[in-house]
C-alpha positions in Angstrom: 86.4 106.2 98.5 88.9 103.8 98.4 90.5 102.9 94.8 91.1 99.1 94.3 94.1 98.7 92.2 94.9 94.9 90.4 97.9 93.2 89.1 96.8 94.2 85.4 97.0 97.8 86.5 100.4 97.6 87.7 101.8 100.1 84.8 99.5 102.2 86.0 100.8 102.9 89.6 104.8 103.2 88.5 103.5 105.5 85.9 101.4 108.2 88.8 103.1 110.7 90.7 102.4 109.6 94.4 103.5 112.4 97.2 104.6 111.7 100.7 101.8 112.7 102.1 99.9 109.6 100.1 101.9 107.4 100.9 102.4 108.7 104.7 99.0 107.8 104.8 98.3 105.0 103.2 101.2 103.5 105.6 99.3 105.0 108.9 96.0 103.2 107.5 97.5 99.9 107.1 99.5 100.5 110.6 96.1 101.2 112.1 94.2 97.9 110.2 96.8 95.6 111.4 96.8 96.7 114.8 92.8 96.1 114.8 93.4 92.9 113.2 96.0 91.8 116.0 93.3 93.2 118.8 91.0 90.3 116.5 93.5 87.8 117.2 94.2 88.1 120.8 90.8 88.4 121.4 90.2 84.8 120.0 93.2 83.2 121.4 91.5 84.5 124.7 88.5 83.0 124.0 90.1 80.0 122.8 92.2 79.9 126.0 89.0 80.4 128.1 87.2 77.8 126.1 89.7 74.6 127.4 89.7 75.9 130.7 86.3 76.1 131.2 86.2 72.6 129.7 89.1 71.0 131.7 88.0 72.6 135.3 83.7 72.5 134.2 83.7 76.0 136.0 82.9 78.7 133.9 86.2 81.2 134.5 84.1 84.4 134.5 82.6 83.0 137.3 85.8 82.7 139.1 87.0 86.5 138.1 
């Protein structure tokens, strides 16, 4: 389980012993999350993209692939 951590507790974390490995970690979960957020973005900018030209041609472009 995840532990949330606020601004109030901010003592807290320069006051705990964090190892490498934690931290190593932590930084390869927040690699991965951003890298599924950017997959979430490109995949609307496609959709967006898709979107005019469907409008600007009236032909639906999966029809055309």
């Amino acid at each position: 389980m995840i532990k949330k951590k606020y601004a109030a507790d901010a003592k807290d974390i320069y006051e705990m012993e964090t190892s490498t490995k934690e931290i190593d970690k932590a930084y390869k979960l927040m690699s991965e999350a951003l890298m599924i957020l950017r997959k979430f973005e490109a995949a609307l900018a496609v959709r967006k993209i898709k979107g005019k030209v469907n409008d600007s041609t009236n032909n639906n472009i999966d029809d055309l692939i």
